[in-house]
CHARMM-style PDB file with segment names, atoms N, HN, CA, C and O in Angstrom:
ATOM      1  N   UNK     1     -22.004 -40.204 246.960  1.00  0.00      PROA
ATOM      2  CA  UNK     1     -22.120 -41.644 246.918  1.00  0.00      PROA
ATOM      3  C   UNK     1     -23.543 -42.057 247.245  1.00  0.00      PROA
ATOM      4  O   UNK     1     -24.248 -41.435 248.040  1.00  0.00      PROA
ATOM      5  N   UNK     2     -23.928 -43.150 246.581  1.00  0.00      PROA
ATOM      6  HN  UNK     2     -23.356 -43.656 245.935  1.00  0.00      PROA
ATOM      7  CA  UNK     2     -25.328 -43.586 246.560  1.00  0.00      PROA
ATOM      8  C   UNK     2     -25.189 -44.777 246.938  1.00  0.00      PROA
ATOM      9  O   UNK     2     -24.571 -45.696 246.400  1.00  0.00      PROA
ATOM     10  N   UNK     3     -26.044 -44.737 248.308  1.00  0.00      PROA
ATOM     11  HN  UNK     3     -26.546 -43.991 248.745  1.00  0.00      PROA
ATOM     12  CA  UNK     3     -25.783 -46.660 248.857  1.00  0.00      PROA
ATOM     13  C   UNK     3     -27.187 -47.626 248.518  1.00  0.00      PROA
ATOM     14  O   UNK     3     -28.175 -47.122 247.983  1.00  0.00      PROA
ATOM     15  N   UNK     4     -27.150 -48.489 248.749  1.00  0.00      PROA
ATOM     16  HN  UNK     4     -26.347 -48.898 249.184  1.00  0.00      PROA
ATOM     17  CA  UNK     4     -28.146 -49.104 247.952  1.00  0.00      PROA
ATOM     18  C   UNK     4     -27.845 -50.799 248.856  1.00  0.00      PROA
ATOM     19  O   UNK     4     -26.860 -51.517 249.025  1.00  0.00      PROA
ATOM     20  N   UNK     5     -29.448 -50.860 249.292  1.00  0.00      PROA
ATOM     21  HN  UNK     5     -30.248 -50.277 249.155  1.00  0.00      PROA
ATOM     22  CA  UNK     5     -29.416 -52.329 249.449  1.00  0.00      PROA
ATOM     23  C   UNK     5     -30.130 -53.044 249.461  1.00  0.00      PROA
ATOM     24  O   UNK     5     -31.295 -52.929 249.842  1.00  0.00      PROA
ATOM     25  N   UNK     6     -29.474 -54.168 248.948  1.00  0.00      PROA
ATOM     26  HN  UNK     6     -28.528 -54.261 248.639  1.00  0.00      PROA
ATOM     27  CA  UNK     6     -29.955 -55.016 247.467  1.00  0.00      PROA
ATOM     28  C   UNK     6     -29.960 -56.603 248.361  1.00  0.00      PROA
ATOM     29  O   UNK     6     -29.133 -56.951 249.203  1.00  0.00      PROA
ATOM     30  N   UNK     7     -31.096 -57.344 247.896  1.00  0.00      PROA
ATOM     31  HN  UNK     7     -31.769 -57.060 247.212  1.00  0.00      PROA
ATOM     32  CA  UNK     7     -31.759 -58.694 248.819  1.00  0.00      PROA
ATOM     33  C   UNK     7     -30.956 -59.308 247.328  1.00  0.00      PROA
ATOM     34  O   UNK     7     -31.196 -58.988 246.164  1.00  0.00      PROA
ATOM     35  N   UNK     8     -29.766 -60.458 247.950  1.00  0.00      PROA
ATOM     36  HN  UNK     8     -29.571 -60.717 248.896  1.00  0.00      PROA
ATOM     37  CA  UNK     8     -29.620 -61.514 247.094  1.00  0.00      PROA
ATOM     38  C   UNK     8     -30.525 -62.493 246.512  1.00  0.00      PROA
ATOM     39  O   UNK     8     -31.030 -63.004 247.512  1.00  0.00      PROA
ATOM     40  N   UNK     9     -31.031 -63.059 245.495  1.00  0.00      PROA
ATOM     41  HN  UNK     9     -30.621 -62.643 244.683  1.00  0.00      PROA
ATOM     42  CA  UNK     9     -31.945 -63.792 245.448  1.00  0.00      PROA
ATOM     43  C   UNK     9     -30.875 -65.052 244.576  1.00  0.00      PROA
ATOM     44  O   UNK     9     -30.911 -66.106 245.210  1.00  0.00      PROA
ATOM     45  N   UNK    10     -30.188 -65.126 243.612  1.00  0.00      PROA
ATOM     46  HN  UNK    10     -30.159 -64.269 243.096  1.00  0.00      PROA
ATOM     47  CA  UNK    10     -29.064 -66.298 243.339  1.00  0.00      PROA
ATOM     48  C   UNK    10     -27.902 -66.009 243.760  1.00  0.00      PROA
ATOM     49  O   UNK    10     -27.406 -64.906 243.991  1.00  0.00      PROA
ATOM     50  N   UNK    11     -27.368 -67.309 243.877  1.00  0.00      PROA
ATOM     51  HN  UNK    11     -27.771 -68.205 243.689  1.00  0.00      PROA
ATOM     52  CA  UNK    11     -26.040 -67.070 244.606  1.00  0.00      PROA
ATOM     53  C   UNK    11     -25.093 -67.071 243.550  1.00  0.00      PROA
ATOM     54  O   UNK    11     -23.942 -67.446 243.774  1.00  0.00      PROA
ATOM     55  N   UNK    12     -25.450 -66.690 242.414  1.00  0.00      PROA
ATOM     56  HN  UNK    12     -26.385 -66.385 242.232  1.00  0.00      PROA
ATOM     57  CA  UNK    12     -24.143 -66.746 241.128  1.00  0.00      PROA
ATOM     58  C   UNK    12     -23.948 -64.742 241.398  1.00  0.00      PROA
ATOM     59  O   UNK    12     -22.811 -64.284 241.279  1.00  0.00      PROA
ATOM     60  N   UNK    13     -24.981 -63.889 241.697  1.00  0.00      PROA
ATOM     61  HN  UNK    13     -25.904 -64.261 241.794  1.00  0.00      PROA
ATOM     62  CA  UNK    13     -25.409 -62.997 241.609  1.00  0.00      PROA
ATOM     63  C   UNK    13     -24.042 -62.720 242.513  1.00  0.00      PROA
ATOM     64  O   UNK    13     -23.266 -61.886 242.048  1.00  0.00      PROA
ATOM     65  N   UNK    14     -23.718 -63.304 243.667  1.00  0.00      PROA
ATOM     66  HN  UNK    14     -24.349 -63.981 244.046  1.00  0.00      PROA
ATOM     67  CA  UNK    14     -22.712 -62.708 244.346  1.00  0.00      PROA
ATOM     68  C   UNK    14     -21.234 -63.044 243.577  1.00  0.00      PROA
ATOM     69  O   UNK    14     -20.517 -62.088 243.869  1.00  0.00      PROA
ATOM     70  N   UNK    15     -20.662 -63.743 242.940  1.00  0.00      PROA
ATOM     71  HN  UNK    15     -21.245 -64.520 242.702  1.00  0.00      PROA
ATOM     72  CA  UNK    15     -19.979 -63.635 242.087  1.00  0.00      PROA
ATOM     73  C   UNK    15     -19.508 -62.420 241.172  1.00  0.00      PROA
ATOM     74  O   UNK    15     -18.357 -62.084 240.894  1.00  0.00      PROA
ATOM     75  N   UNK    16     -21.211 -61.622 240.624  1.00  0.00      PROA
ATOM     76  HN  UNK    16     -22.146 -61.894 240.850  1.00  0.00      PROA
ATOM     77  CA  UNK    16     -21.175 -61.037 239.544  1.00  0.00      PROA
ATOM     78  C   UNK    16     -20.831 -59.341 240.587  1.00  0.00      PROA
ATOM     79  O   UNK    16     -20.067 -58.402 240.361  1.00  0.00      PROA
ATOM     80  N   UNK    17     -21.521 -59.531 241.384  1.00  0.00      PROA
ATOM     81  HN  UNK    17     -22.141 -60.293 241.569  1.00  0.00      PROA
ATOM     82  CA  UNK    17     -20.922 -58.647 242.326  1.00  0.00      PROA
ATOM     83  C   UNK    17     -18.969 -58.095 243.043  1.00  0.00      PROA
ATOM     84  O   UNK    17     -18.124 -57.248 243.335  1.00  0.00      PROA
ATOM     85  N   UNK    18     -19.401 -59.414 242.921  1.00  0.00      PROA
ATOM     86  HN  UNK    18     -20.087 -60.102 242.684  1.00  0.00      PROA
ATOM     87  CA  UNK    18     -17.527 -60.108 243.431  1.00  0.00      PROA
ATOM     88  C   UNK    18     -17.022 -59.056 242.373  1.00  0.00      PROA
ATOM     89  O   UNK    18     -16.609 -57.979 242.803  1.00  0.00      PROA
ATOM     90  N   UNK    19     -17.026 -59.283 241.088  1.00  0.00      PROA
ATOM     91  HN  UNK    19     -17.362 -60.158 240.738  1.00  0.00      PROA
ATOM     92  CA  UNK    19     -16.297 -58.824 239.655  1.00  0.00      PROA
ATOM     93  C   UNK    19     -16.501 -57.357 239.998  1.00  0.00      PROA
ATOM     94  O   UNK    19     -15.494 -56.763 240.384  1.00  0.00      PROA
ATOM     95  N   UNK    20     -17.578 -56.713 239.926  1.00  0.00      PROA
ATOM     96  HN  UNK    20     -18.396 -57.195 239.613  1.00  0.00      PROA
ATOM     97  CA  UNK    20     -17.982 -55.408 239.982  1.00  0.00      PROA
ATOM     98  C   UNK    20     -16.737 -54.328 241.325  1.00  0.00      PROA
ATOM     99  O   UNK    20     -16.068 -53.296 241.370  1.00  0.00      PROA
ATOM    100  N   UNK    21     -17.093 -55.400 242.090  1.00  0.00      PROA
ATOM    101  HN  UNK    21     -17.637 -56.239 242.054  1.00  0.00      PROA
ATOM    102  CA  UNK    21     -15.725 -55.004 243.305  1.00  0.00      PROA
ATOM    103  C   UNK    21     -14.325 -54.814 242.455  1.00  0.00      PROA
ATOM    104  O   UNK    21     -13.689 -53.838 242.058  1.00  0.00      PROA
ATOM    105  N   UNK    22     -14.170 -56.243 242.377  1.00  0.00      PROA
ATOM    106  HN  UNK    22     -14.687 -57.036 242.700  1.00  0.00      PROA
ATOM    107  CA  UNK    22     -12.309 -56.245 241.959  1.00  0.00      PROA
ATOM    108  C   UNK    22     -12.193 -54.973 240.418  1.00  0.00      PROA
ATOM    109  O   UNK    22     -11.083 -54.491 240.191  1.00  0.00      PROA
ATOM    110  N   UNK    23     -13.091 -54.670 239.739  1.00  0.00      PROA
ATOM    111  HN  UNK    23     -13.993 -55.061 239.924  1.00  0.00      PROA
ATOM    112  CA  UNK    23     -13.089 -53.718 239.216  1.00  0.00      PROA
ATOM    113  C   UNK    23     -13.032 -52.373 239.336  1.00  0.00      PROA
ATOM    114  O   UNK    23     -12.837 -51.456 238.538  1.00  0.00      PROA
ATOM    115  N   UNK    24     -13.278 -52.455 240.697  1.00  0.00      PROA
ATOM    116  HN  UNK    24     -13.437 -53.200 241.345  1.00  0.00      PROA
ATOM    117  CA  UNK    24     -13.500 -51.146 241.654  1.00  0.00      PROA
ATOM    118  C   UNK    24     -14.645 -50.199 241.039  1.00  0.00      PROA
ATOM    119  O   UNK    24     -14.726 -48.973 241.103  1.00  0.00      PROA
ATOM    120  N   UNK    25     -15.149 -50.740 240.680  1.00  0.00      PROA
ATOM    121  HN  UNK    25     -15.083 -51.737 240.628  1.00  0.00      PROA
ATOM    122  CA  UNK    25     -16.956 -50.175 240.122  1.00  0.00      PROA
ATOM    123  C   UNK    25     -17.886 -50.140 241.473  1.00  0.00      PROA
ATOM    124  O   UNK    25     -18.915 -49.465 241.468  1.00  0.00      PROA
ATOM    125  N   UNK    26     -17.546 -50.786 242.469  1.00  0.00      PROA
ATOM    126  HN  UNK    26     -16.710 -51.334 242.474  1.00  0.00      PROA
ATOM    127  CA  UNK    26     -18.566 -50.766 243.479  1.00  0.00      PROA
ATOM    128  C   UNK    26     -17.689 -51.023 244.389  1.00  0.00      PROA
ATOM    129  O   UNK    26     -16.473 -51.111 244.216  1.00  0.00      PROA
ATOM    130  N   UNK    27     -18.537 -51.206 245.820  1.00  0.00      PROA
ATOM    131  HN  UNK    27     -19.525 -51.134 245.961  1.00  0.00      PROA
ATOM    132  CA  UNK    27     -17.734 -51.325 247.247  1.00  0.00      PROA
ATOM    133  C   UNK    27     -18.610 -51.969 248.081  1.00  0.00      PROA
ATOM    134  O   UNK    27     -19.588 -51.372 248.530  1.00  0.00      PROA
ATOM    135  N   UNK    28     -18.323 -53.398 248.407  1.00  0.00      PROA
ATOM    136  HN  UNK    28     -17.528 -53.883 248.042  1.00  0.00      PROA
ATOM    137  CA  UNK    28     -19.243 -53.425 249.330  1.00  0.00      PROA
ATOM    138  C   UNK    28     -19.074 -53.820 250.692  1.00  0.00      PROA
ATOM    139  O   UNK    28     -18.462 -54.753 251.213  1.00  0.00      PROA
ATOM    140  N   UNK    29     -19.945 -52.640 251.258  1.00  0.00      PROA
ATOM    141  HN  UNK    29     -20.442 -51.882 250.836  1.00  0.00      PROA
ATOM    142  CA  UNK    29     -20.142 -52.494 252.658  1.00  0.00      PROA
ATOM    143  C   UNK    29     -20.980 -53.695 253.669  1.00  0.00      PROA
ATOM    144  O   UNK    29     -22.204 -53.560 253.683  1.00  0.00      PROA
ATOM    145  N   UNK    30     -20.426 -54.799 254.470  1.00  0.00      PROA
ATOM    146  HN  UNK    30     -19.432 -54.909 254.458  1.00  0.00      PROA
ATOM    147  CA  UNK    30     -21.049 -55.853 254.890  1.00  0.00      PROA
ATOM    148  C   UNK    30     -22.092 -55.341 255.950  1.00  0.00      PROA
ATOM    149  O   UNK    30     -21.726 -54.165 255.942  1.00  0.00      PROA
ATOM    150  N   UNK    31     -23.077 -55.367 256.815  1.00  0.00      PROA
ATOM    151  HN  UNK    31     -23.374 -56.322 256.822  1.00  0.00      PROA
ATOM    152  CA  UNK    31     -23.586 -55.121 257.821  1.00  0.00      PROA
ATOM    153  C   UNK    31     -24.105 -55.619 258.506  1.00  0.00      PROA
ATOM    154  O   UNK    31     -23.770 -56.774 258.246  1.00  0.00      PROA
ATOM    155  N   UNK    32     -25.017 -55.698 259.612  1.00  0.00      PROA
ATOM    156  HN  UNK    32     -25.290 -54.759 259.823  1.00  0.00      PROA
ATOM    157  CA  UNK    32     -25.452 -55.947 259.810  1.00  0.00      PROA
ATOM    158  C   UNK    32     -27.387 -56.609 259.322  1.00  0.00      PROA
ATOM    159  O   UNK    32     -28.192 -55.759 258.939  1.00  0.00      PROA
ATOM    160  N   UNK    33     -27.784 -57.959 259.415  1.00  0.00      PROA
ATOM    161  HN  UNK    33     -27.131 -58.649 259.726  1.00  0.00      PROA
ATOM    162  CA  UNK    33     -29.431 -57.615 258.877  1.00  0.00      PROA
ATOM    163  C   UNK    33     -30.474 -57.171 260.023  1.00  0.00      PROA
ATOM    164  O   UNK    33     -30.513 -57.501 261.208  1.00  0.00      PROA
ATOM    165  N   UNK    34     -31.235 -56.384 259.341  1.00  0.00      PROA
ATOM    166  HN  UNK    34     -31.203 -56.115 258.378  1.00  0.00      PROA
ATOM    167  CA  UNK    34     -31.928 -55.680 260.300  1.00  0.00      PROA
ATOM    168  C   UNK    34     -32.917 -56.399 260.915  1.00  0.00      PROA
ATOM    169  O   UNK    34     -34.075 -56.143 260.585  1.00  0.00      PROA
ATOM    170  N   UNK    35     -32.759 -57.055 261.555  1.00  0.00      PROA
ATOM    171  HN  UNK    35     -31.818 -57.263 261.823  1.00  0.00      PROA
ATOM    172  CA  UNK    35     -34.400 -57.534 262.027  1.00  0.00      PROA
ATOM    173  C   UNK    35     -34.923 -56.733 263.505  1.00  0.00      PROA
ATOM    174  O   UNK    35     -34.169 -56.281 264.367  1.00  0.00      PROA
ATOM    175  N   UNK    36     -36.257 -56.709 263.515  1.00  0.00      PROA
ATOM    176  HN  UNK    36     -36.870 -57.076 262.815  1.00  0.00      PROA
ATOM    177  CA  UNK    36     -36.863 -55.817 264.413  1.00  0.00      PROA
ATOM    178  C   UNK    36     -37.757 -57.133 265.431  1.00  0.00      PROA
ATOM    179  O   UNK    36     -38.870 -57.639 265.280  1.00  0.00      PROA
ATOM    180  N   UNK    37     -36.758 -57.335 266.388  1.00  0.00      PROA
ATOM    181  HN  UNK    37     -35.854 -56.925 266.510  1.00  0.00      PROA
ATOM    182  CA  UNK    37     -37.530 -58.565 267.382  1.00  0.00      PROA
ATOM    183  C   UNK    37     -37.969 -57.865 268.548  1.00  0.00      PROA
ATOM    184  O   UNK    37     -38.140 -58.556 269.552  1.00  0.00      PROA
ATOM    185  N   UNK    38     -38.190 -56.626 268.625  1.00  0.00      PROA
ATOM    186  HN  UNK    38     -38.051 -56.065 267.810  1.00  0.00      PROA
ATOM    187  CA  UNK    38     -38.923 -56.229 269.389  1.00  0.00      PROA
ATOM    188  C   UNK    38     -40.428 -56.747 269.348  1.00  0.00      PROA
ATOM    189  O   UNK    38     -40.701 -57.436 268.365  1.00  0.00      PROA
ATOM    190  N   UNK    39     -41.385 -56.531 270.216  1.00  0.00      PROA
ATOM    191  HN  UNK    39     -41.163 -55.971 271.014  1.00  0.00      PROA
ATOM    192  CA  UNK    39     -43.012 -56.802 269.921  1.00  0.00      PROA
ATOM    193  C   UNK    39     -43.493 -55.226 269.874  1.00  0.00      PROA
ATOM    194  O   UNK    39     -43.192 -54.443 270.775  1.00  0.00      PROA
ATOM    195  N   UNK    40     -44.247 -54.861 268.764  1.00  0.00      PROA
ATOM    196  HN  UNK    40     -44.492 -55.497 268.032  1.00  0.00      PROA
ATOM    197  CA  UNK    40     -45.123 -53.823 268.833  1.00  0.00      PROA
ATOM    198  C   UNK    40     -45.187 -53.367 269.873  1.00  0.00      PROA
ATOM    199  O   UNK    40     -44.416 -52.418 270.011  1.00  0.00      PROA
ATOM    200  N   UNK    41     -45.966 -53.683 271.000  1.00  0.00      PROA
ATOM    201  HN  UNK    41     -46.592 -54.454 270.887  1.00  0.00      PROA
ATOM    202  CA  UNK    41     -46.414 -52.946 271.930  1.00  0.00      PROA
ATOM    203  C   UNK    41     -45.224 -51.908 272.824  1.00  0.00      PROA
ATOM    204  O   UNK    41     -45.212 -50.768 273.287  1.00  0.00      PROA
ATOM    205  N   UNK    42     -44.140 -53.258 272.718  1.00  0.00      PROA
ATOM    206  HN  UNK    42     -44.150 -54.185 272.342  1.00  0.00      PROA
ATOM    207  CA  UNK    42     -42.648 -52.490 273.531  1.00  0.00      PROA
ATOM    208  C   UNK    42     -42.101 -51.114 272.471  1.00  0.00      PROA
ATOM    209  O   UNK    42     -41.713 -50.050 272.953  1.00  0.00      PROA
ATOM    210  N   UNK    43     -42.157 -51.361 271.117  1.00  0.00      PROA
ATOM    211  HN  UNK    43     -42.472 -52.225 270.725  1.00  0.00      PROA
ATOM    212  CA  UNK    43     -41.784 -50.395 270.499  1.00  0.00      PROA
ATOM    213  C   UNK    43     -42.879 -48.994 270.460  1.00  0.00      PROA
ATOM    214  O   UNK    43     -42.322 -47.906 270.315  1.00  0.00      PROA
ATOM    215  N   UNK    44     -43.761 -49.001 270.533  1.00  0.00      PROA
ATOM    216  HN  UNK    44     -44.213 -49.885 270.650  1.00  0.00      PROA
ATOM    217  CA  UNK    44     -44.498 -48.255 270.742  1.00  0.00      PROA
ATOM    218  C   UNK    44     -44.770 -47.621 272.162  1.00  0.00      PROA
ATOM    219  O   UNK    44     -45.139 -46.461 272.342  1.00  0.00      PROA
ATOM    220  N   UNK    45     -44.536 -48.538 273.119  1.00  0.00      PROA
ATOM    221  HN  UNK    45     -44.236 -49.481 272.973  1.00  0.00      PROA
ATOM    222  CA  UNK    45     -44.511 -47.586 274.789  1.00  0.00      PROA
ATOM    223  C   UNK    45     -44.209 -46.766 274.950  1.00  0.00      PROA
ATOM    224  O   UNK    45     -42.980 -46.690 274.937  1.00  0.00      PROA
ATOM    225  N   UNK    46     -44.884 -45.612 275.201  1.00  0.00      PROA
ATOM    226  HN  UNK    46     -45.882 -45.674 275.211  1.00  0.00      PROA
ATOM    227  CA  UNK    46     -44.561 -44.308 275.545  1.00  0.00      PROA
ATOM    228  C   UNK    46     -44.252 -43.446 274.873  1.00  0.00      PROA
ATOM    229  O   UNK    46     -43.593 -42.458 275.195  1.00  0.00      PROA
ATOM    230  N   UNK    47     -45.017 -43.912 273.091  1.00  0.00      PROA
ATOM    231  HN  UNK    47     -45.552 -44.715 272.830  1.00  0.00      PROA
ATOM    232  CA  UNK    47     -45.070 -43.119 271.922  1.00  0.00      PROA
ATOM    233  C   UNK    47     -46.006 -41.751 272.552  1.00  0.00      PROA
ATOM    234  O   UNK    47     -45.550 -40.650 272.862  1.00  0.00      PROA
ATOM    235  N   UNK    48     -47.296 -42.162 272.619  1.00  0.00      PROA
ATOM    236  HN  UNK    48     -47.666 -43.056 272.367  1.00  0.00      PROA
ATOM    237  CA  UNK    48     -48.294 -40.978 273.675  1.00  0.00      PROA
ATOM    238  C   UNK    48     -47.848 -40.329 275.097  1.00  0.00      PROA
ATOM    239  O   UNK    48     -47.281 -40.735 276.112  1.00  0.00      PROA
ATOM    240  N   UNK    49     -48.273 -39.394 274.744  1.00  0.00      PROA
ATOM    241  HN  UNK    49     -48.734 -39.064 273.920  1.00  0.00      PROA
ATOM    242  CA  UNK    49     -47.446 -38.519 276.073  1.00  0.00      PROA
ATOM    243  C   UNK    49     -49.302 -38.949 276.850  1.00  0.00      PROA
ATOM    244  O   UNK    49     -50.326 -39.387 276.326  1.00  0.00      PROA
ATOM    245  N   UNK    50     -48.972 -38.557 278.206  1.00  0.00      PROA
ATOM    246  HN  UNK    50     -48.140 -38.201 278.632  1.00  0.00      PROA
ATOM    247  CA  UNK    50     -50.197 -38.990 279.206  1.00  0.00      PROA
ATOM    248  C   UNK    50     -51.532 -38.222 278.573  1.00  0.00      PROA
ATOM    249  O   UNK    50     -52.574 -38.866 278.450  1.00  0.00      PROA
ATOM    250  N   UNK    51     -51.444 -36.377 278.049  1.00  0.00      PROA
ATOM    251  HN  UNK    51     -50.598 -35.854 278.150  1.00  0.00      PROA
ATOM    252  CA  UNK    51     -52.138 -35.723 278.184  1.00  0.00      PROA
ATOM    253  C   UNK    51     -53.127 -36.256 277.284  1.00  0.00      PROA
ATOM    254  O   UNK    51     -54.331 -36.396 277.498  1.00  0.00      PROA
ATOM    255  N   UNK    52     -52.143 -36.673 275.741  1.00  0.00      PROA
ATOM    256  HN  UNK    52     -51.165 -36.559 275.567  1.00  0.00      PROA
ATOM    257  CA  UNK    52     -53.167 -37.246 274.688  1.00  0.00      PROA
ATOM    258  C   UNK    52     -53.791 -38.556 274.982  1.00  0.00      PROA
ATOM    259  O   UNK    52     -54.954 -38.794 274.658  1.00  0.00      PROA
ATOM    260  N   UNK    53     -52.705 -39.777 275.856  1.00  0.00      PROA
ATOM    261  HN  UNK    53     -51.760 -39.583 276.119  1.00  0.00      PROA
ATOM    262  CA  UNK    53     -53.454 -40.852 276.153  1.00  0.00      PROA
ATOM    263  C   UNK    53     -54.988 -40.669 276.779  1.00  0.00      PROA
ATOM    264  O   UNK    53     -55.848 -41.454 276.381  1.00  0.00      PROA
ATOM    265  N   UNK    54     -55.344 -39.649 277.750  1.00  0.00      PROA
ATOM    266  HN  UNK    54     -54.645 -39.011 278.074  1.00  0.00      PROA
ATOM    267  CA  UNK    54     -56.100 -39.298 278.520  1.00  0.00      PROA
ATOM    268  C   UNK    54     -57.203 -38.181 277.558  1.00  0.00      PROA
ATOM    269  O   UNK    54     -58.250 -37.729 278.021  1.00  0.00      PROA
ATOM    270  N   UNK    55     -56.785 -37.948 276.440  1.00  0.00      PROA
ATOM    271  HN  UNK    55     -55.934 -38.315 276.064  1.00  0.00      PROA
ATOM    272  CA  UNK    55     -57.989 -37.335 275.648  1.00  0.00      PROA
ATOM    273  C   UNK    55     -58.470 -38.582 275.087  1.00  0.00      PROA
ATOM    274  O   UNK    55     -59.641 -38.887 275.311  1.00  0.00      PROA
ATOM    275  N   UNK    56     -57.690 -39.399 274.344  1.00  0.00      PROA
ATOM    276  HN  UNK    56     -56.738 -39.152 274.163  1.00  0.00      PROA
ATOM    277  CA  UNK    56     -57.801 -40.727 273.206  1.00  0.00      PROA
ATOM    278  C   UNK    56     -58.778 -41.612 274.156  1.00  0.00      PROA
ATOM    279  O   UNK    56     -59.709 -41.950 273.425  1.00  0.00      PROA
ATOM    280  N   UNK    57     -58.930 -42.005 275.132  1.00  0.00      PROA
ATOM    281  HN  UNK    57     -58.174 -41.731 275.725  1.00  0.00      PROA
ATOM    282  CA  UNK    57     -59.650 -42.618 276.624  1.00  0.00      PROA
ATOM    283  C   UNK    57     -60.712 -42.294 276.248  1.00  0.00      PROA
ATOM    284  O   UNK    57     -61.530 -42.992 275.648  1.00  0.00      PROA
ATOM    285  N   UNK    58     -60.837 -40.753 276.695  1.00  0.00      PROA
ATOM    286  HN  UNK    58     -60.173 -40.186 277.182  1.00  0.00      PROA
ATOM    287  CA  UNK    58     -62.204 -40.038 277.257  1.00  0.00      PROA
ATOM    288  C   UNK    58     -63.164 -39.824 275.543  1.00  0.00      PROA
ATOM    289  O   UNK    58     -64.313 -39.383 275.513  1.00  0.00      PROA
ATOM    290  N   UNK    59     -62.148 -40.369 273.887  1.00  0.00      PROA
ATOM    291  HN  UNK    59     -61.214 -40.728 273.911  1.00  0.00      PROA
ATOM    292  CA  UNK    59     -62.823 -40.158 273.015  1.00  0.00      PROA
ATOM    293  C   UNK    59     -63.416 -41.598 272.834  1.00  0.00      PROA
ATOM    294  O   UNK    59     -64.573 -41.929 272.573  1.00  0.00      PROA
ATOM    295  N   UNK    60     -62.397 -42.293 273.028  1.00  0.00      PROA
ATOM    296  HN  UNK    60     -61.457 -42.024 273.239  1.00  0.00      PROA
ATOM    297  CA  UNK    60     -63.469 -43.761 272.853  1.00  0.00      PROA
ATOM    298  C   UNK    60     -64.096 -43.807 274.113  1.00  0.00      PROA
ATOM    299  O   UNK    60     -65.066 -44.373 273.610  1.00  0.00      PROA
ATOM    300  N   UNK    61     -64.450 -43.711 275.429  1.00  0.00      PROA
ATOM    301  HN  UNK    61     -63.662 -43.251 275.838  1.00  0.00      PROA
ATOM    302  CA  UNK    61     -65.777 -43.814 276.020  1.00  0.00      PROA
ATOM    303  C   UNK    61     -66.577 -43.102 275.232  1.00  0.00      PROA
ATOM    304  O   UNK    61     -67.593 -43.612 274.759  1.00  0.00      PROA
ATOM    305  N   UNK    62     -66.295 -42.077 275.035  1.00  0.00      PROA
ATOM    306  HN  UNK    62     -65.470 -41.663 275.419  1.00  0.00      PROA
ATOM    307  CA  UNK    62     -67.882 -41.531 274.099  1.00  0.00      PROA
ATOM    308  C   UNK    62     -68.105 -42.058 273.113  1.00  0.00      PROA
ATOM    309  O   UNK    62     -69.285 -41.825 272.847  1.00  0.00      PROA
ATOM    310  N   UNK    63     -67.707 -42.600 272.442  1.00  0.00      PROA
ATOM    311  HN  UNK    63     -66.749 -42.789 272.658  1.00  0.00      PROA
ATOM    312  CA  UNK    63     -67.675 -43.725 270.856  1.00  0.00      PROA
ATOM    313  C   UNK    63     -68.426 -44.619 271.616  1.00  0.00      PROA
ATOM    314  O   UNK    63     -69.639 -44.705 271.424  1.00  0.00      PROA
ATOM    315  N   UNK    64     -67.937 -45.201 272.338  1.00  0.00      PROA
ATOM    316  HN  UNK    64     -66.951 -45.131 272.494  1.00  0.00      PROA
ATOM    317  CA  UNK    64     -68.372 -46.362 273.005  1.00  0.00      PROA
ATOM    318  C   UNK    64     -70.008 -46.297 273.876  1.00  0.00      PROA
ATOM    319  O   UNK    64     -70.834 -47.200 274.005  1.00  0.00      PROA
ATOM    320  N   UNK    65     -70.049 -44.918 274.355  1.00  0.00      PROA
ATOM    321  HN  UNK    65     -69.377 -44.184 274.251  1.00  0.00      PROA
ATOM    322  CA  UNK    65     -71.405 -44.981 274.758  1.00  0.00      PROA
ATOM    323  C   UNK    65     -72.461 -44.485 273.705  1.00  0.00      PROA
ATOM    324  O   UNK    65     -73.657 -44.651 273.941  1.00  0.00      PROA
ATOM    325  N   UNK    66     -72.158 -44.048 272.871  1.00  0.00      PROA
ATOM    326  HN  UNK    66     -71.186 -43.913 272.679  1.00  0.00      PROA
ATOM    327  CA  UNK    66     -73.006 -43.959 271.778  1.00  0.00      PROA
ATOM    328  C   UNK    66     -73.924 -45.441 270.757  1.00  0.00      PROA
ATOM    329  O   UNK    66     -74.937 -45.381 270.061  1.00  0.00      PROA
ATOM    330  N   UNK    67     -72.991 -46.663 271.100  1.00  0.00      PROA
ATOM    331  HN  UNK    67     -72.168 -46.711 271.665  1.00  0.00      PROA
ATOM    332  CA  UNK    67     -73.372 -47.531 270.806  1.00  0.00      PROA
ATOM    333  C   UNK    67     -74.149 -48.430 271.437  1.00  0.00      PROA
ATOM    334  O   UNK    67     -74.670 -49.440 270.964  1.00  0.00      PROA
ATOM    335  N   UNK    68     -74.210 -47.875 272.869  1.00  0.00      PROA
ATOM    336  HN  UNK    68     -73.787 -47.055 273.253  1.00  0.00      PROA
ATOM    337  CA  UNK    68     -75.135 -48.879 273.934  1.00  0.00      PROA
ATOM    338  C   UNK    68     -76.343 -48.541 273.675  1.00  0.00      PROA
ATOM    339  O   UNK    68     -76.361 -47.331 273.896  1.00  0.00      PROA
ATOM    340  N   UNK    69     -77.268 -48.831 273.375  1.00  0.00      PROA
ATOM    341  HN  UNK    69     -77.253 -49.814 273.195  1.00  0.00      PROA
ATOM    342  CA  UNK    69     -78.776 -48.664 273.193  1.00  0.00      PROA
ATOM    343  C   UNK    69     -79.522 -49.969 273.372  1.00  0.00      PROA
ATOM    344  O   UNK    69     -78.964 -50.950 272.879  1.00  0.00      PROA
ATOM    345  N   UNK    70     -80.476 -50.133 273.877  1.00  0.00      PROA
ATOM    346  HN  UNK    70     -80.930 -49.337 274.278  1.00  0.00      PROA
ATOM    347  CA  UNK    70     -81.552 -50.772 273.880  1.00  0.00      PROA
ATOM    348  C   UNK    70     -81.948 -51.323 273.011  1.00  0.00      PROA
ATOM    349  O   UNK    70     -81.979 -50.203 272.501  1.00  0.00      PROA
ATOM    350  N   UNK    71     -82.471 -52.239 271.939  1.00  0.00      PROA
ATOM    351  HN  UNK    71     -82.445 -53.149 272.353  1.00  0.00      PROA
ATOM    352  CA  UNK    71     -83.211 -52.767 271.229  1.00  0.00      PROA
ATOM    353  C   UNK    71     -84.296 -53.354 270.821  1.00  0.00      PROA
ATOM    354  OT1 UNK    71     -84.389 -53.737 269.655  1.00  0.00      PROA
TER     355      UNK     71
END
């Protein structure tokens, strides 16, 4: 079985769907919509383990002091 999901855009479209059902050509499964109301930062916390946070640090200070110069 191949699931598939499909953004209504007319509402006659669910009708034509409707038919496809009572035909038993399709099945459809109601669900939930996905929305992601998390904020970035929370979904991402504690993606980096400490060891790499603490290399990624010590690579941008050096990025970073490479750009301080005098003019």
């Amino acid at each position: 079985m191949t699931q598939l999901t499909i953004e209504i855009i007319d509402k006659k479209t669910l009708k034509l769907i409707a038919d496809l059902e009572s035909m038993k050509l399709i099945r459809v499964l109601k669900g939930k919509e996905k929305t992601n109301k998390k904020k970035l930062s929370e979904r991402l916390a504690g993606s980096l383990s400490l060891l790499q946070a603490k290399a990624w640090n010590k690579e941008l200070e050096k990025m970073r002091g490479e750009w301080q110069r005098d003019i």
